[in-house]
C-alpha positions as CSV (number, residue, x, y, z in Angstrom):
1,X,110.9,124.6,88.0
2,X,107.6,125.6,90.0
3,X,107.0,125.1,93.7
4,X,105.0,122.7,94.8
5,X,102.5,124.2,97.6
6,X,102.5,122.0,100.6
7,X,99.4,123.6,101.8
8,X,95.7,123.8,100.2
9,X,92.0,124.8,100.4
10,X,90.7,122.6,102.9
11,X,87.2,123.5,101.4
12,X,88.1,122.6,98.0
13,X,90.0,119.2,98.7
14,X,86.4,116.9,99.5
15,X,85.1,118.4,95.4
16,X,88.0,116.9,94.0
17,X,87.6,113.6,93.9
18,X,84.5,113.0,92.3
19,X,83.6,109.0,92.5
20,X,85.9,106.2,92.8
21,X,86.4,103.9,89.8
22,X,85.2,100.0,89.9
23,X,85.9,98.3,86.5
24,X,87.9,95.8,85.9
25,X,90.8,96.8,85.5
26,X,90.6,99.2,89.0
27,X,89.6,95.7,91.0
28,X,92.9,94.2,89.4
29,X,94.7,96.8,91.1
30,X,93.1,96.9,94.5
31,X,95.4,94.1,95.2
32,X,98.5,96.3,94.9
33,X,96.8,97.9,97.5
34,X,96.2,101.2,94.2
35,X,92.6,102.5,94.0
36,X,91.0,104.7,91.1
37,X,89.2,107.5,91.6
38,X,87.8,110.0,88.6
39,X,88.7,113.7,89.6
40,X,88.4,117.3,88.6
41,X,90.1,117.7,85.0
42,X,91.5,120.9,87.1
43,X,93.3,118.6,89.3
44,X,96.9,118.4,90.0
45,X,98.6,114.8,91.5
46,X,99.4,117.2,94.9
47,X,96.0,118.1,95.1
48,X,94.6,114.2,94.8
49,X,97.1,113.2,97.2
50,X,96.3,116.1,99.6
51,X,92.9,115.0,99.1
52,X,93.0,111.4,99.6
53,X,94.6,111.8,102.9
54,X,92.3,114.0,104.2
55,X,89.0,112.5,103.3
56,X,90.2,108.3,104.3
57,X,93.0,109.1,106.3
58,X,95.6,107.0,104.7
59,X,99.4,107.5,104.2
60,X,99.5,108.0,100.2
61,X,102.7,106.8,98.3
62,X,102.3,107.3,94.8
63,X,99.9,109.4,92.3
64,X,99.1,108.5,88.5
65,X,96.9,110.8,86.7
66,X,95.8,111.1,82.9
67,X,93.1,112.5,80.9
68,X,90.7,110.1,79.0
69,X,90.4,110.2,75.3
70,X,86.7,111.3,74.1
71,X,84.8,108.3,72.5
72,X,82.6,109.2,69.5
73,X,78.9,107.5,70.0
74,X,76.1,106.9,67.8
75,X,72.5,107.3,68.8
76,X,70.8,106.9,65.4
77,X,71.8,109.1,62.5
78,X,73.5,111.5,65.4
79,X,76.9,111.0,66.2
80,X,78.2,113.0,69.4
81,X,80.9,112.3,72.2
82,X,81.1,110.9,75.5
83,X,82.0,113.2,77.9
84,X,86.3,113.5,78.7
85,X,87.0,112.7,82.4
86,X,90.5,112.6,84.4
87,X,91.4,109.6,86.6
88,X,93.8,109.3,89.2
89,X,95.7,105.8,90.1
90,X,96.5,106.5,94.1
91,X,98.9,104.0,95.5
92,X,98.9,103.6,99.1
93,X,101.5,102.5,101.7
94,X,101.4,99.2,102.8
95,X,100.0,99.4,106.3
96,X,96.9,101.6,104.7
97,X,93.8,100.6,103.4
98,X,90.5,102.4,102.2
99,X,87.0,100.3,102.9
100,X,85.0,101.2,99.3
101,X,82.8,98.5,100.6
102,X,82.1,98.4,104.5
103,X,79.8,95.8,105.5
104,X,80.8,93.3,102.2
């Protein structure tokens, strides 16, 4: 089985997450206290977590990850697909929260 590094990159950790996720099914969530971010494809659950707690200084429990399927779209006569993208499910401890909206 392959080691898990407990250190990383410290300059690599703020590219990985990329945007965080608000659809329905990510404000759903929010109140089990799990938010959704989309992050590198190259991204591993240790890396996520690793960056989660650095950038919003929260205790992170659990990580979910999985690649999106690519969806074929029409434009006309020219069919083509959307782009592929990975999201992460990050579950946080109880006594942590992340503000996506400050000020709301």
């Amino acid at each position: 089985m392959a080691r898990i590094p407990k250190t990383f990159d410290e300059r690599r950790l703020p590219d990985i997450l990329i945007r965080p996720l608000l659809n329905e099914k990510a404000m759903r969530l929010l109140e089990q206290n799990k938010y959704t971010f989309e992050v590198l494809p190259t991204a591993t659950k240790p890396e996520v977590r690793a960056a989660v707690e650095l950038m919003f200084d929260v205790k992170v429990v659990k990580v979910n990850t999985h690649h999106l399927p690519a969806v074929s779209r029409r434009v006309g006569r020219f069919v083509g697909m959307r782009s592929r993208y990975k999201r992460a499910i990050v579950t946080l401890a109880p006594d942590s929260k992340i503000e996506l909206f400050p000020g709301v």
